[in-house]
C-alpha positions as CSV (number, residue, x, y, z in Angstrom):
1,X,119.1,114.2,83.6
2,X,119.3,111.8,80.9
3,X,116.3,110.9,78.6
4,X,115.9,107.1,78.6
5,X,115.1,105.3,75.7
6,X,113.5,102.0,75.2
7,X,116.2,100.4,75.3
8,X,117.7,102.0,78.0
9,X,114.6,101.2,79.8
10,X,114.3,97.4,79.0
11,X,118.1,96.5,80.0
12,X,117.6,97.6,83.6
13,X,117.0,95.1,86.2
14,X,115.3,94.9,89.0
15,X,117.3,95.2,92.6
16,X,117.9,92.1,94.3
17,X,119.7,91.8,98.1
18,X,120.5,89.3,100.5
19,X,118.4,88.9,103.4
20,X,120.1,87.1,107.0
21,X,117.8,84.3,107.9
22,X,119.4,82.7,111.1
23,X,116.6,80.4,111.7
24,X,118.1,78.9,108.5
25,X,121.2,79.0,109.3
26,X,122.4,81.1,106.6
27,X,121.0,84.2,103.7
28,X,118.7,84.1,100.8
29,X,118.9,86.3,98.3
30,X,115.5,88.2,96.7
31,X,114.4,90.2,94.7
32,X,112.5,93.4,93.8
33,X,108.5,92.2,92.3
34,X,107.5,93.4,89.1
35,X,105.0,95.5,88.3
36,X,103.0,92.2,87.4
37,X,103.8,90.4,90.5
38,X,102.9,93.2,92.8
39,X,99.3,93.4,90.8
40,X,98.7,89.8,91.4
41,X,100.4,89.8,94.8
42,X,97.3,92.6,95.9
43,X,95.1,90.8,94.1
44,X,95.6,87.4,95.6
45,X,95.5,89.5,99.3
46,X,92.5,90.9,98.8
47,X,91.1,87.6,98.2
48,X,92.7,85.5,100.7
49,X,94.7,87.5,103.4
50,X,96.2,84.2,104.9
51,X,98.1,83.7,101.4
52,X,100.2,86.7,101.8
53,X,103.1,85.9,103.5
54,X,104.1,82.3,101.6
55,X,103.4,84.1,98.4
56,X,105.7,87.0,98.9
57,X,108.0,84.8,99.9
58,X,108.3,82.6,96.9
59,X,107.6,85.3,94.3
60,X,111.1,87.0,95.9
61,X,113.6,83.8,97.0
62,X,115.7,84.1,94.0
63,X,118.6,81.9,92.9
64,X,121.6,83.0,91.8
65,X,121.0,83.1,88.5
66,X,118.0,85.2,89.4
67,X,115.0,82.5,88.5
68,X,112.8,81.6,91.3
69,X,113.7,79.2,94.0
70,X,110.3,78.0,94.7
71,X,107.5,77.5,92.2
72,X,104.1,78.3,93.1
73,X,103.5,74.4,93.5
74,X,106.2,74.5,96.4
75,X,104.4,77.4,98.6
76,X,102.9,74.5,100.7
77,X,106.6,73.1,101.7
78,X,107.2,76.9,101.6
79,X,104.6,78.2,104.5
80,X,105.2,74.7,106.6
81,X,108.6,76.9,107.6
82,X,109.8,78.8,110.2
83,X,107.3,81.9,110.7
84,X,109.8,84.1,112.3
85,X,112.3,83.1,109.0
86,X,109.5,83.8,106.8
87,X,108.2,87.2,108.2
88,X,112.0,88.2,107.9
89,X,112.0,87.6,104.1
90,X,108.3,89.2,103.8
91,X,109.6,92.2,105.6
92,X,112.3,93.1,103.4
93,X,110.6,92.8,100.2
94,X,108.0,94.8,101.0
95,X,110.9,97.4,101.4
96,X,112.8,96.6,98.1
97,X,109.7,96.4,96.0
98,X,108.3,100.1,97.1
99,X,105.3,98.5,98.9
100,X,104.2,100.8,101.9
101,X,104.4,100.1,105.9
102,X,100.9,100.5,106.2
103,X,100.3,98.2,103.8
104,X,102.5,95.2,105.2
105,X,101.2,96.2,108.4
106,X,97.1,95.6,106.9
107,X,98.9,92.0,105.9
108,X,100.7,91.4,108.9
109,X,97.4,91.8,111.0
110,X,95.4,89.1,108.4
């Protein structure tokens, strides 16, 4: 196995995939939270379980170029969409970030 160095280590990116969403009409593309997004995410969902779903949604809706889509500013226009679109997105970046069934299924439940 190779030894990384920092370097190595800083250049890597994080995964991204695109994700069906036929209520839509079409795919989105996301991406894989940091390790600072994923602390705030839990935070923010141990505060306020409702917030879970619209903010896991626009911290992973990526554009192209990899920035976000939607701004945390925009999560109201974000959560006014299609629930069954939403949960799709939700679902699969649980998945790519590492975060565990049983914790999707805690938020899911909220």
């Amino acid at each position: 196995m190779n030894k990384l160095s920092i370097d190595d280590i800083l250049k890597i990116d994080l995964k991204t995939e695109m994700v069906e969403v036929p209520e839509w009409g079409g795919s989105v593309t996301i991406k894989e939270l940091n390790a600072k997004e994923v602390e705030d995410f839990g935070i923010t969902v141990n505060k306020s379980p409702g917030d879970a779903l619209g903010l896991m949604c626009q911290l992973s809706i990526v554009n192209d170029d990899g920035t976000k889509m939607f701004h945390k500013n925009k999560i109201d226009q974000l959560i006014g969409k299609s629930h069954s679109a939403l949960l799709k997105i939700f679902n699969a970046s649980m998945v790519l970030s590492g975060l565990s069934d049983k914790a999707a299924e805690d938020i899911e439940k909220n």
